[in-house]
BANUZA-967072 format. One record per residue (C-alpha): residue in three letters; x, y, z. Coordinates in steps of 0.5 Angstrom, whole numbers, plus 500, padded with zeros to 3 digits. Example, Ala and Ser with C-alpha at 12.3 -4.5 7.8 and 13.67 -1.06 7.14 Angstrom:
2
ALA525491516/SER527498514/
END
This chain:
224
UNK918708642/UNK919707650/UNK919712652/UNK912714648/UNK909710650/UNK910711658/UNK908717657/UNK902715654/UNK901710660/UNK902717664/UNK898721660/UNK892715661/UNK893716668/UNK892723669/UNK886722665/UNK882717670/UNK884721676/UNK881727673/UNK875722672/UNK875720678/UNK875727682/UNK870729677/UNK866723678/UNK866724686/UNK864732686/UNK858730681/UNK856724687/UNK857730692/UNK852735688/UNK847729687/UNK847727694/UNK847735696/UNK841737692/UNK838730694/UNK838732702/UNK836739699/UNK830736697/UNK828731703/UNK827733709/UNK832738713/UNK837734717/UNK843736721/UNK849739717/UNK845740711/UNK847748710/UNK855745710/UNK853739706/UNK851743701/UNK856749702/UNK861743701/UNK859741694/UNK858747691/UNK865748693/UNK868741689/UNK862743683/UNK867750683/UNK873747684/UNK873739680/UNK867742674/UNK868749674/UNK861749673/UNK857756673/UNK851753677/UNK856752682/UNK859758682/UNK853762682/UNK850757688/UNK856759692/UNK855767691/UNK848766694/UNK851761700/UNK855766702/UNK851772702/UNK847768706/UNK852765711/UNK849759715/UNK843757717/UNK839753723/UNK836746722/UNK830749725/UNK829755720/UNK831750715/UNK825746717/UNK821751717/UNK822754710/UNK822747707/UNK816746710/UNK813754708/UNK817751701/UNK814745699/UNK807746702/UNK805753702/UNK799755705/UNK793756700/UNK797752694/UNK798745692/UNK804743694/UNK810742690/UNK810736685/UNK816733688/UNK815727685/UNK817725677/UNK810722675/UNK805727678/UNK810733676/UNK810731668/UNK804727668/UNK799729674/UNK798722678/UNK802718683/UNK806713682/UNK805712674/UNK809710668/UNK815714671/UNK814711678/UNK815704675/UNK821705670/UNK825709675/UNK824703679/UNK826698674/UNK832701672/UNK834701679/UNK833694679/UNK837692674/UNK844696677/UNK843692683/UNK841700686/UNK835701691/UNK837708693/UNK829710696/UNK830708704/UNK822708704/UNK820714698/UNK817713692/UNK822711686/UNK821716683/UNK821722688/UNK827728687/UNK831726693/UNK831718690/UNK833720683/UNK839724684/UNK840719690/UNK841714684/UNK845719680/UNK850719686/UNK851713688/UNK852711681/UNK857717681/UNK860713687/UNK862707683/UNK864711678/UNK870715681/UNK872708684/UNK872704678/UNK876710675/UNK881710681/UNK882702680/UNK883704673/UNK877700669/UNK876705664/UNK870700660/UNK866700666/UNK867707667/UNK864708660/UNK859704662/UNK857708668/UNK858714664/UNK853712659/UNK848709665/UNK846716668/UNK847721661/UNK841716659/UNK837717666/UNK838724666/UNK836724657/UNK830720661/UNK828722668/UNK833727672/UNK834731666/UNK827732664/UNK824735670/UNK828737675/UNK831743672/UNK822744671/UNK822743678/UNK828748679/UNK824753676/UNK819753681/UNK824752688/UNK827759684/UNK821763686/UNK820761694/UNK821766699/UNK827763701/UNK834765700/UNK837757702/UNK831754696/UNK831759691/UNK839757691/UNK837750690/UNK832752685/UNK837756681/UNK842750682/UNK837745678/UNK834750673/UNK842752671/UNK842744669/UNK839742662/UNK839736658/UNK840739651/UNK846741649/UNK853736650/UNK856739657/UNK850744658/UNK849740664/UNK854742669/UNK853735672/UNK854730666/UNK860726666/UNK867727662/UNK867721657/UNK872717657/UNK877715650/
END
């Protein structure tokens, strides 16, 4: 019985560290296509060529996969002409700008109903991930959803599997209510733009849903 019994310790072990690394690529993809979505700064390319790569290797994740294809055909790309293909992207020139904001893209008006329940859900974790920008802009969501990831890889690290379940249940039901809803949509849309660097983005969000248990690429692994 001894021995049974510190391997299953081990085996639990095992198990939350594998948590913890999967909860910590899913944090850099979050903070990757949030940076993505805000204005370029410097480092943005890397960045985010560094998190498809955690995506490939931790999640084995074909939107990641994908989105590390299109990033090496492409190479690398300057801040200015990201910031100039952000700028051609999100305000085109004879066309509305791109909805980036969860109220005005589901239901066509600023800061409505959405606005209002994103932001109540930050307050009640304690988290203000908006620096300025509205609660329920594209780059604060997935900012929110990668701090909690955060949080999540460390309290795998210490071993403290009720929180992380906790942690777990809070973003599947964020993006069950939010992300997962209209960001794909949002995805779709980027998919379609003149640049190389946006439709990876785009095609990364597109390739995530919320339907089906593990079609999204960036859901928690439960914990028993």
């Amino acid at each position: 019985p001894a021995p049974a019994a510190s391997t299953g310790g081990a085996e639990m072990t095992i198990d939350l560290q594998m948590i913890a690394q999967q909860a910590g690529a899913r944090a850099a993809i979050y903070g990757a296509l949030a940076a993505a979505l805000s204005v370029p700064h410097p480092g943005l390319f890397d960045d985010v060529a560094a998190a498809v790569v955690a995506g490939v290797d931790e999640l084995t994740s074909p939107a990641c996969e994908q989105a590390l294809l299109a990033l090496t055909a492409q190479g690398s790309c300057s801040l200015g002409q990201l910031a100039r293909e952000y700028r051609r992207v999100m305000t085109p020139t004879g066309c509305r700008p791109l909805a980036l904001y969860e109220s005005l893209h589901r239901h066509g008006r600023l800061m409505g109903e959405a606005t209002l329940a994103v932001k109540q859900w930050y307050r009640r974790l304690g988290v203000e991930p908006g620096d300025g920008e509205l609660a329920d802009h594209a780059s604060v969501e997935l900012t929110f959803l990668a701090e909690l990831a955060v949080v999540e890889s460390e309290v795998a690290d210490g071993g403290n599997r009720t929180l992380v379940r906790r942690l777990q249940q809070e973003q599947r039901a964020f993006l069950e209510a939010h992300a997962g809803v209209w960001l794909p949509e949002l995805g779709v849309a980027l998919a379609t733009s003149p640049s190389t660097f946006y439709r990876t983005i785009g095609g990364w969000l597109r390739g995530k849903r919320r339907t089906k248990p593990g079609a999204y690429s960036c859901r928690p692994k439960t914990v028993r």
